[in-house]
C-alpha positions in Angstrom: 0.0 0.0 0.0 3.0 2.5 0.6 4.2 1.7 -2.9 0.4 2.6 -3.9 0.0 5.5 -2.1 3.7 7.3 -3.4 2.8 7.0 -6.4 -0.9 8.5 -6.3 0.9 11.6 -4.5 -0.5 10.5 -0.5 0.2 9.3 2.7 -0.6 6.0 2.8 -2.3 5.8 6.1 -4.7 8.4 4.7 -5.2 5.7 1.5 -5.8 2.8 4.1 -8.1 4.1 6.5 -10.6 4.9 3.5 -10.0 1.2 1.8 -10.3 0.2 5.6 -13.4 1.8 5.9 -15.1 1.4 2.2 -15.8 5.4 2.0 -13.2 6.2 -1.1 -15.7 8.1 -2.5 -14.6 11.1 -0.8 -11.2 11.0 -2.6 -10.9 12.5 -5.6 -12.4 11.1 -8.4 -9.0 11.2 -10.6 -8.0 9.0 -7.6 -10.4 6.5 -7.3 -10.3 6.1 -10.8 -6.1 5.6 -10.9 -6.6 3.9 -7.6 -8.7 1.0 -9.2 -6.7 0.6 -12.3 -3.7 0.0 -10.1 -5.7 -2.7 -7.5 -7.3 -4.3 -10.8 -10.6 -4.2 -9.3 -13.7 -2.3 -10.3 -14.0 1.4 -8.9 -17.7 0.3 -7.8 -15.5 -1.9 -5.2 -14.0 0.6 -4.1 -17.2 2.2 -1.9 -20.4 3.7 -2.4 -21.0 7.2 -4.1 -22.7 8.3 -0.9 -19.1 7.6 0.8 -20.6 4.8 3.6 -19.3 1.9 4.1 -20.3 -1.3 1.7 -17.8 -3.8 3.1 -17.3 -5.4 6.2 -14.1 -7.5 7.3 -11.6 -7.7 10.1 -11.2 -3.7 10.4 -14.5 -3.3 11.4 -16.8 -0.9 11.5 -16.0 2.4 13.5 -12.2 3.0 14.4 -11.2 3.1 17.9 -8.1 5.8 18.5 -5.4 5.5 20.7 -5.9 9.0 22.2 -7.4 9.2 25.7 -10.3 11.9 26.3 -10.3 13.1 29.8 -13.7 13.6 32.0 -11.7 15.7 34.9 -9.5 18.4 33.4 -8.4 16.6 30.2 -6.2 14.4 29.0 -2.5 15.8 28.0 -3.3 13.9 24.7 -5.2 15.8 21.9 -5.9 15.4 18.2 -3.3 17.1 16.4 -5.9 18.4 13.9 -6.3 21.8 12.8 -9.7 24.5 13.2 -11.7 24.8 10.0 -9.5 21.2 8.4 -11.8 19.3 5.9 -12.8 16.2 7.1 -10.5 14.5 4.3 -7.5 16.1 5.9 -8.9 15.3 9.7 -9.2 12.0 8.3 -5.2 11.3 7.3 -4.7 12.5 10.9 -7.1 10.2 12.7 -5.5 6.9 10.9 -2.4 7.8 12.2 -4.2 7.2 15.7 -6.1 4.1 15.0 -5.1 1.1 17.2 -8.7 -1.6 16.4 -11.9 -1.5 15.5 -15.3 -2.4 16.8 -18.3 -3.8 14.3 -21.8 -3.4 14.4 -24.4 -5.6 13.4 -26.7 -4.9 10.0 -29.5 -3.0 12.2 -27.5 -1.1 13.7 -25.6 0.8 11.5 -28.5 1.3 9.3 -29.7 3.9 11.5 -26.5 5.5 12.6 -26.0 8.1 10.0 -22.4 9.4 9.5 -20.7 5.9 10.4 -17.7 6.9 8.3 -16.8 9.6 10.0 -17.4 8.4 13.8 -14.3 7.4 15.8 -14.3 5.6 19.6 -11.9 7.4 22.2 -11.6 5.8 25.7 -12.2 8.1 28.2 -10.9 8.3 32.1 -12.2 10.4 34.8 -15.2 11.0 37.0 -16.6 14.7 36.1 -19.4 13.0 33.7 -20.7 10.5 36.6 -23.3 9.0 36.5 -23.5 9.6 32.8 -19.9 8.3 31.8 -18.1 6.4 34.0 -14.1 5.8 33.7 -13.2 3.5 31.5 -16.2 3.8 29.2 -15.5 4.1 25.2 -17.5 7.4 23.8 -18.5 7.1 20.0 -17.8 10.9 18.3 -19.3 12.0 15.0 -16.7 14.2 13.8 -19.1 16.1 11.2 -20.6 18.0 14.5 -18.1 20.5 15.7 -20.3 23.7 16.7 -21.9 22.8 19.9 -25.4 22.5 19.1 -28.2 21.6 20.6 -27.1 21.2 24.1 -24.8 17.4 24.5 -21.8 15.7 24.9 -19.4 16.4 23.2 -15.5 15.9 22.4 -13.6 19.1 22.9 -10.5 20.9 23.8 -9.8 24.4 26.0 -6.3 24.3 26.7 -6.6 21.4 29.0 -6.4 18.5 26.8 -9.1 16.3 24.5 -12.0 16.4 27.3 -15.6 14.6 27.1 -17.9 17.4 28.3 -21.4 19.0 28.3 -21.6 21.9 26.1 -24.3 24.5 25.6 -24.2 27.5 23.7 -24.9 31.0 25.3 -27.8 32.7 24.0 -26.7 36.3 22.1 -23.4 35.7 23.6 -20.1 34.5 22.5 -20.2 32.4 25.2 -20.3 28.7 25.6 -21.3 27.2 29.0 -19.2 24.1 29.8 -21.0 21.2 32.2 -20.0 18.5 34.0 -22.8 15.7 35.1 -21.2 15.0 38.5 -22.6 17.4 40.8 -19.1 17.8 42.6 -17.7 20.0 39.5 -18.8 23.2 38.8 -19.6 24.8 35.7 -18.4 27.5 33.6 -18.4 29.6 30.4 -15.7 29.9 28.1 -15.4 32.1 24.6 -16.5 30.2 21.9 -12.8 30.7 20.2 -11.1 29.3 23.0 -13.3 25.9 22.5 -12.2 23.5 20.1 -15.1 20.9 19.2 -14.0 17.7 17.9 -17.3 16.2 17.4 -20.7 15.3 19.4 -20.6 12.0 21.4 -23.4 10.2 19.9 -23.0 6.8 21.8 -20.9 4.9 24.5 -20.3 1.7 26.1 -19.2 1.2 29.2 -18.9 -2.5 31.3 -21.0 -2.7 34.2 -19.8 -5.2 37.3 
């Protein structure tokens, strides 16, 4: 795949995590196109023109990262990614991060929209007890980075990648950060000191 990837001009973890993940019909099409002359397989193969995922295997379904999300003050880890990045380009910098994958049955991913571009981060901390204990594995939809409506979500503010409760201030450029355990209080922040990674739109956590 390196060999692949040098010669259509990319980084080759950026051209595996979309063959991983069946969704290369975000590439370009001059891409695709060289990319299934090259694999001598049909660019249909390749993924579906709505860029979800058409093809299951031993990758899985959602890719779990090895970053850590914090539920106190934030993990020292982040995701190196940059405000206002394409998803394409957040992409290449996710795979770079991936360490497994979990899979989903039929039913279930038919009615989780987005699936390409959801990513599982393990999270440690108690400031989102009883909602998220430590330990737990949130699911983020990357698409959702303005804090809106009111949720969980994924987010950095100088503290490290952090699983939170955001809510945006009404005609202010504030947003209000939350915790669910009643022991931590809460605060507002400018909304340009608040990086949003995504919304957590699922978890799984083991209960004893």
């Amino acid at each position: 795949m390196k060999a692949v990837s040098l010669e259509l001009g990319k980084n080759h973890a950026y051209i595996q995590q979309f063959l991983d993940r069946g969704v290369p019909a975000k590439l370009p099409e001059a891409i695709r196109l060289r990319l299934s002359e090259m694999l001598d397989i049909p660019e249909t193969d390749l993924g579906s023109p709505a860029g979800k995922s058409t093809r299951t295997g031993p990758e899985g379904d959602v890719a779990n990262l090895n970053l850590r999300g914090g539920l106190g003050l934030g993990s020292p880890e982040g995701i190196p990614a940059e405000p206002g990045q394409k998803l394409a380009d957040r992409d290449q910098v996710y795979a770079d991060h991936v360490n497994g994958f979990w899979s989903f049955p039929a039913a279930v991913k038919a009615g989780w929209r987005n699936m390409p571009q959801v990513y599982s981060i393990p999270v440690e901390g108690d400031s989102m007890e009883p909602t998220l204990t430590s330990g737990s594995y949130v699911f983020v939809d990357m698409t959702h980075t303005v804090p809106q409506p009111e949720d969980i979500y994924a987010c950095d503010y100088g503290d490290g990648l952090t699983i939170k409760r955001l809510q945006l201030v009404p005609r202010t450029d504030k947003i209000k950060v939350m915790a669910d355990n009643p022991r931590y209080s809460d605060y507002e922040l400018l909304r340009e000191e608040v990086r949003v990674y995504g919304r957590v739109v699922a978890w799984f956590q083991w209960r004893g």
